[in-house]
C-alpha positions as CSV (number, residue, x, y, z in Angstrom):
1,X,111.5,-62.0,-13.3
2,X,114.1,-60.0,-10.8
3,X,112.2,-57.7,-8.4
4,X,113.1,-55.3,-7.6
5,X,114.8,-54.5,-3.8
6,X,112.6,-51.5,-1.8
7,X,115.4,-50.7,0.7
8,X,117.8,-48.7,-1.2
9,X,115.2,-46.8,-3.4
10,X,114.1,-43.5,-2.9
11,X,110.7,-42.3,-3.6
12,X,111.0,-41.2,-6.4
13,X,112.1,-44.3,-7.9
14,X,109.4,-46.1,-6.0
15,X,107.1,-43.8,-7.8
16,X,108.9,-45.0,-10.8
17,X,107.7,-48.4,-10.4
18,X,104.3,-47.8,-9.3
19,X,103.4,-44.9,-11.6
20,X,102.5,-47.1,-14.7
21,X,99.9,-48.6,-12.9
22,X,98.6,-45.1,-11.9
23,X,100.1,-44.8,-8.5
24,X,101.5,-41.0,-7.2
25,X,104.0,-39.9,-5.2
26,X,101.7,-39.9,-2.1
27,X,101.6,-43.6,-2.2
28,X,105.3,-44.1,-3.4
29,X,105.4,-42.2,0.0
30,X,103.6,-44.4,2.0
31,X,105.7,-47.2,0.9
32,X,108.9,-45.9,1.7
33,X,107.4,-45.1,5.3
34,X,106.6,-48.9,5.3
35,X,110.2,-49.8,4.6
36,X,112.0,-47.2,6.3
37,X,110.2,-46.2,9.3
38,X,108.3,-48.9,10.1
39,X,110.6,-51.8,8.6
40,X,108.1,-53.5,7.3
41,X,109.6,-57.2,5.7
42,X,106.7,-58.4,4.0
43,X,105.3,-56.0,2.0
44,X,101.3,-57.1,2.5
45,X,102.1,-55.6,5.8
46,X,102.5,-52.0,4.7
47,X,99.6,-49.9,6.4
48,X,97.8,-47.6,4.8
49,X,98.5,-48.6,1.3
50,X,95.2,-50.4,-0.5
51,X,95.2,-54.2,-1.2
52,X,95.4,-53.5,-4.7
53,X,98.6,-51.6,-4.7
54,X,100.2,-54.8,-2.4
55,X,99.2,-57.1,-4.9
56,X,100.7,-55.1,-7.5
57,X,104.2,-54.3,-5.5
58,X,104.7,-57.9,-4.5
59,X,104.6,-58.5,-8.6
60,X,107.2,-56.3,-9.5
61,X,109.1,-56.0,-6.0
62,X,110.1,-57.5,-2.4
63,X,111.4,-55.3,1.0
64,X,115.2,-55.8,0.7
65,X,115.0,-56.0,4.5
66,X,117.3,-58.6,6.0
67,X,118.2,-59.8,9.7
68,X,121.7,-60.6,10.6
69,X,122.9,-63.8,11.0
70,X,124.9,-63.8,14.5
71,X,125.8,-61.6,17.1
72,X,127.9,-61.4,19.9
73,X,127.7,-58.9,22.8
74,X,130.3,-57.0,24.8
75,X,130.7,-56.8,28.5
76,X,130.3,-52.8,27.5
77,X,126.5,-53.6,26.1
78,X,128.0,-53.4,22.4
79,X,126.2,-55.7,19.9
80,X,128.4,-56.8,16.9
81,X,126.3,-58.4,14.0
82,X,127.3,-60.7,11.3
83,X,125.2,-59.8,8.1
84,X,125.4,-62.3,5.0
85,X,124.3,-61.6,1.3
86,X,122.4,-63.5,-0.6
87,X,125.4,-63.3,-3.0
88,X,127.3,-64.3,0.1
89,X,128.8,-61.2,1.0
90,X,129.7,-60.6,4.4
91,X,130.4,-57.7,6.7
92,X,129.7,-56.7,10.4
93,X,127.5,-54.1,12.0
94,X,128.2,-52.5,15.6
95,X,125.6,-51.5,17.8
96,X,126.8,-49.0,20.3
97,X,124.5,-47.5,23.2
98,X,125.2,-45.4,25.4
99,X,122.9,-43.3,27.8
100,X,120.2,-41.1,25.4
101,X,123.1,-41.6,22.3
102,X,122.6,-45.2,20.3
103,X,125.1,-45.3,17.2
104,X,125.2,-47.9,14.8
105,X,128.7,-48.5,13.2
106,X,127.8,-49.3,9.6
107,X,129.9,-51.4,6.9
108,X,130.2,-50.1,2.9
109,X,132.4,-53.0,1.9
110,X,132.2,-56.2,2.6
111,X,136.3,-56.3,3.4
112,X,138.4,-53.4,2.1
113,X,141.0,-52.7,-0.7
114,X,142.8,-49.8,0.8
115,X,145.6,-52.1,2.6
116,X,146.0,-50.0,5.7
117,X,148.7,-51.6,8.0
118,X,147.1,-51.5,11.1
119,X,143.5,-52.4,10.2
120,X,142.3,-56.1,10.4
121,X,139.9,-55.7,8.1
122,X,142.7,-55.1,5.5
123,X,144.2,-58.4,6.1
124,X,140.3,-60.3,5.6
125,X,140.5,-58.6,1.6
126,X,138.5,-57.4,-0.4
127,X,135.0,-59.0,-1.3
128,X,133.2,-56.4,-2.7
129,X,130.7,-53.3,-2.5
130,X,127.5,-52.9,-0.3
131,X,124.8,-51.4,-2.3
132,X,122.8,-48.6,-0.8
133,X,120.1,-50.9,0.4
134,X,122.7,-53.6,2.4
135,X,124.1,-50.1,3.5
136,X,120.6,-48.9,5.0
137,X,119.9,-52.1,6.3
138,X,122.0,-52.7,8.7
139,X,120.6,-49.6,10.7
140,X,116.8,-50.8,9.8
141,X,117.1,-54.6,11.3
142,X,119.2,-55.1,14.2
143,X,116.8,-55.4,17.4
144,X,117.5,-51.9,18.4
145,X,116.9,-50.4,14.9
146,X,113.9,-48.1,16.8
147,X,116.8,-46.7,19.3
148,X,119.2,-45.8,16.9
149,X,120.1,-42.0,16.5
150,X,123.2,-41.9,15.1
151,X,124.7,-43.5,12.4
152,X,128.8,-43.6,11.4
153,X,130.1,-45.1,8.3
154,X,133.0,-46.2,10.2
155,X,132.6,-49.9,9.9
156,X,134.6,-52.5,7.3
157,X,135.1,-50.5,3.7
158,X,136.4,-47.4,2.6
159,X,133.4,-45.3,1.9
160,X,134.6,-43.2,-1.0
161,X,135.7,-46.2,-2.9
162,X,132.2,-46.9,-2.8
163,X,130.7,-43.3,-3.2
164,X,127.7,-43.3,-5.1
165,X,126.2,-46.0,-2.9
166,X,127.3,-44.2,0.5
167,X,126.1,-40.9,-0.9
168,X,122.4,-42.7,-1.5
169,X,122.8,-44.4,1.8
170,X,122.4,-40.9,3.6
171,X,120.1,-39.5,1.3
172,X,117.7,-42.2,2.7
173,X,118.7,-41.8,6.1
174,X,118.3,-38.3,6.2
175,X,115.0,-37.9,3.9
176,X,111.5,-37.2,5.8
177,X,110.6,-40.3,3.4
178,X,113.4,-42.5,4.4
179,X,115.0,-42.9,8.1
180,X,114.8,-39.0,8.8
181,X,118.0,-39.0,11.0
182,X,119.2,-35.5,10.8
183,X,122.4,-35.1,8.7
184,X,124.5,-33.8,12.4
185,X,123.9,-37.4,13.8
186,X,125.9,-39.3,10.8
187,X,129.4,-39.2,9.7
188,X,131.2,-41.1,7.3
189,X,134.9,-42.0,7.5
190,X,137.6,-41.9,5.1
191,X,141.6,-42.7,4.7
192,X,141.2,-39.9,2.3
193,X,140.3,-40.5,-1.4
194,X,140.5,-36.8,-3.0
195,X,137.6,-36.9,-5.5
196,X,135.1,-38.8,-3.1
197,X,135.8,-36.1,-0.3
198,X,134.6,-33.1,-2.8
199,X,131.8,-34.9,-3.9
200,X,130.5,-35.4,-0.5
201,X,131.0,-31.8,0.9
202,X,129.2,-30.7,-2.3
203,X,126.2,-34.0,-2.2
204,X,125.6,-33.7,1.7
205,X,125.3,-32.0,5.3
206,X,126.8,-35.2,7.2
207,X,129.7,-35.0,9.2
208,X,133.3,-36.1,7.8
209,X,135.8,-37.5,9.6
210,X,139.8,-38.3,7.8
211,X,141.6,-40.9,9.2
212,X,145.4,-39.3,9.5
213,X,147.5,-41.7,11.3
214,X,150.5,-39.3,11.2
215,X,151.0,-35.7,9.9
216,X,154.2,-36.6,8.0
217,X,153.9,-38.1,4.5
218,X,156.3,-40.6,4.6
219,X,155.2,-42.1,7.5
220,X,151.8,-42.4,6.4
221,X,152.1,-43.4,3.3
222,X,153.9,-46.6,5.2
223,X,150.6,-47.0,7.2
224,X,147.7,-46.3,4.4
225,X,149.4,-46.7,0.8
226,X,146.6,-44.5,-0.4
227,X,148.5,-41.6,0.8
228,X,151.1,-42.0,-2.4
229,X,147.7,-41.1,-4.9
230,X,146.2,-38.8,-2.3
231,X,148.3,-36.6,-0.2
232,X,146.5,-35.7,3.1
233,X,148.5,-32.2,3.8
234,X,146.3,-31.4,-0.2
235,X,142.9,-33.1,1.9
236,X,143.3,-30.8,4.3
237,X,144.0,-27.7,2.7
238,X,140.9,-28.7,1.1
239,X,138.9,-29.1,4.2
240,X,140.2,-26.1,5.9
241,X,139.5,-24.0,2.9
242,X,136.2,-25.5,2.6
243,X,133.0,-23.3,3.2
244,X,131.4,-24.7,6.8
245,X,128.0,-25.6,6.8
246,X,126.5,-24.8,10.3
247,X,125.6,-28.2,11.0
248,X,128.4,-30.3,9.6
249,X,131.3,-31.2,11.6
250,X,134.7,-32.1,10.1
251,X,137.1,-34.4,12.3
252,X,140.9,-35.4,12.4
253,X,140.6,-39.6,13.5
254,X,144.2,-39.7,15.4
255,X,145.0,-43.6,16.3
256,X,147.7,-43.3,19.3
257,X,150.6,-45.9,18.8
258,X,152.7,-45.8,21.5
259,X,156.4,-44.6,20.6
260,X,155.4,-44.1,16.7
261,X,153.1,-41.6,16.4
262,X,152.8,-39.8,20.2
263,X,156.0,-37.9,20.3
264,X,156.5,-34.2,20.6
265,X,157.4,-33.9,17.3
266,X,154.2,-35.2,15.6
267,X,152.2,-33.1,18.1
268,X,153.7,-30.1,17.0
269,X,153.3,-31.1,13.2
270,X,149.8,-32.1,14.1
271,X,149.2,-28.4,15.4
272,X,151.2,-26.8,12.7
273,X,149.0,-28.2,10.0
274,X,145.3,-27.4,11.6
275,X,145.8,-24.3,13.6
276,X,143.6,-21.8,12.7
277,X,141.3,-24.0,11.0
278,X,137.8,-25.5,12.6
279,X,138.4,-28.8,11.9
280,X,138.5,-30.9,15.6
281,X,140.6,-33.9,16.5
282,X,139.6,-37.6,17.9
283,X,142.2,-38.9,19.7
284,X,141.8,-42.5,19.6
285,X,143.3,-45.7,21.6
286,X,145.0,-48.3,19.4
287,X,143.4,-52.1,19.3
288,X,146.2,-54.4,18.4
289,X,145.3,-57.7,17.3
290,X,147.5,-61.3,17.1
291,X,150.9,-61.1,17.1
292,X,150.8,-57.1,16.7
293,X,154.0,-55.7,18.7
294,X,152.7,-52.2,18.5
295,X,150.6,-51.2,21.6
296,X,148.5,-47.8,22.4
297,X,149.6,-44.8,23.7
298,X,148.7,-44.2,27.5
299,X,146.0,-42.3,28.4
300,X,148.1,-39.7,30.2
301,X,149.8,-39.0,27.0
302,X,146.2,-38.8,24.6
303,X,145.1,-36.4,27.5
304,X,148.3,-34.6,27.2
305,X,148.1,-34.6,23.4
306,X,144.2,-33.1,23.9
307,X,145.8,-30.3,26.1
308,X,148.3,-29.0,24.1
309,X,145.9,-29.5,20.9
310,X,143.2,-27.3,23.1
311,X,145.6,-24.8,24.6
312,X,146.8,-24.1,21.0
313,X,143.1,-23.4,19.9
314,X,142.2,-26.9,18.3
315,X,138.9,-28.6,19.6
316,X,140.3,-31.9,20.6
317,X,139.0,-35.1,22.6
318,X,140.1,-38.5,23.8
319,X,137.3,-40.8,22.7
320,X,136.4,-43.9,24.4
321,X,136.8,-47.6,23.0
322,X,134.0,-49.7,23.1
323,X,133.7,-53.9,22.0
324,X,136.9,-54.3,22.4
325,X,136.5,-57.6,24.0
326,X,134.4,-58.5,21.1
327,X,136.4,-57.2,18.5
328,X,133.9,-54.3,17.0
329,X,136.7,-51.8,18.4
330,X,138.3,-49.2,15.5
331,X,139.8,-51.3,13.4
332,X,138.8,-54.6,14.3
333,X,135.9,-55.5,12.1
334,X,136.5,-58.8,9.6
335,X,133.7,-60.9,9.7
336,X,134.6,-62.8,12.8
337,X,131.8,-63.9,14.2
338,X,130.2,-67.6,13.5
């Protein structure tokens, strides 16, 4: 008999399994509060659930929980974690504190299909989709899990080639049931897939951010291929005509290369295309990796960048690297560690 995995259900489809025996919601309840808020892995450990009931869900069912493997830490205090599948899927996890702010840097995929140029977890391939529980787990076991308070999909994977499971993954993380982490604290990442971006403004409050790389199509579409299927002047239009939830933010991911995409002339574009709109820009650093002969842009030209994007009415900031030295920086993920 398969059991069935706890992390990565919802209640309602814990009541599903529970209910033929006579079990209700309240105690389909109290077992996703054992999985999800207190990360219970053996299920005889769940408090406040009868003996009975135990007995009965260790029949039919086991935790899902699952520790990583390896980690390595960063002279920044970073934590990268190597996670492995029982199927042998594996994908990394970054753990990023910083004063009262602890974000985990969650994977979808283990690898990714999307071929971006300047991404090394391109070049690892593509060795398939996290489920919704793998997804949620990578917040619930890492030492710090009871720190965490924000979470961004921005690890290996393109989340909306993976949609459904992502979408589930923050319905658990924001549910009272599940991790209750309120929808402002997570934001998932995309190179822009058209149909996953509608379905997620109209599934959920969480934060999107687009990775553009450069306003010009051509030039994109040389650095993520997805961009011939997907236009991202269309993506936008869509965001900026896009009713605004208060909460939600949506974000432009800018990755600086030095002398390819920092001139004047994409700056301008870059305006051009989001004045007027609410949608803010991350200015990013560039992390090149091996023989890579591009390098970053300065800082003096992101904060220049930021001060003509802000002077022309655009939010804008320059955002800090962190693991670099460990290779959890944007971009860098591909199951290093050993």
């Amino acid at each position: 008999m398969i059991k069935e995995l706890l992390c990565g259900l919802t209640a309602d489809e814990i009541l599903h399994l529970i209910e033929p025996s006579g079990y209700t919601i309240s105690n389909a309840v109290l077992i996703s509060h054992g999985i999800y808020k207190k990360r219970e892995v053996e299920i005889s450990q769940i408090p406040k659930i009868s003996r009975k009931l135990k007995d009965k869900l260790k029949e039919i069912a086991i935790s899902g929980l699952f520790k990583p493997v390896s980690s390595e830490v960063s002279v920044d205090k970073s934590i990268k974690y190597l996670f492995r599948t029982e199927s042998g899927k594996e994908f990394e996890t970054v753990y990023i504190p910083e004063g009262k702010r602890n974000t985990v840097c969650v994977s979808t995929q283990s690898g990714c299909r999307m071929g971006c140029r300047f991404c090394v977890t391109a070049g690892y391939g593509f060795r398939g989709d996290l489920t919704a529980g793998e997804i949620v787990n990578q917040v619930l076991s890492i030492p710090d899990s009871g720190k965490v308070s924000h979470v961004v999909f921005m690890g290996m994977g393109e989340p909306f080639d993976n949609l459904e499971n992502v979408l589930k993954a923050c319905d658990i993380m924001t549910a009272e049931w599940g991790l209750a982490i309120s929808s402002r604290n997570i934001t998932v990442s995309t190179v822009g897939i058209t149909p996953g971006i509608e379905k997620y403004l109209q599934s959920t409050e969480c934060n999107l951010t687009l990775s553009l790389h450069s306003p010009f199509a051509e030039e994109r579409e040389a650095i993520v291929p997805i961009e011939k299927r997907y236009p991202v002047l269309n993506i936008i239009g869509i965001l900026k005509k896009y009713p605004v939830r208060r909460k939600r933010r949506i974000s432009i991911a800018y990755i600086m290369i030095d002398n390819l995409n920092d001139t004047d002339y994409h700056l301008s574009e870059l305006i051009s295309i989001l004045k007027g709109s609410i949608i803010r820009v991350n200015l990013l650093s560039y992390h090149p990796s091996g023989s890579d002969r591009y390098r970053s842009s300065s800082i003096d030209r992101m904060i220049y960048f930021k001060h003509n994007l802000v002077v022309s009415g655009i939010s804008a900031s320059v955002r800090k690297s962190r693991g670099i030295d460990i290779s959890a920086a944007c971009g860098l993920l591909a199951t290093g560690l050993k």
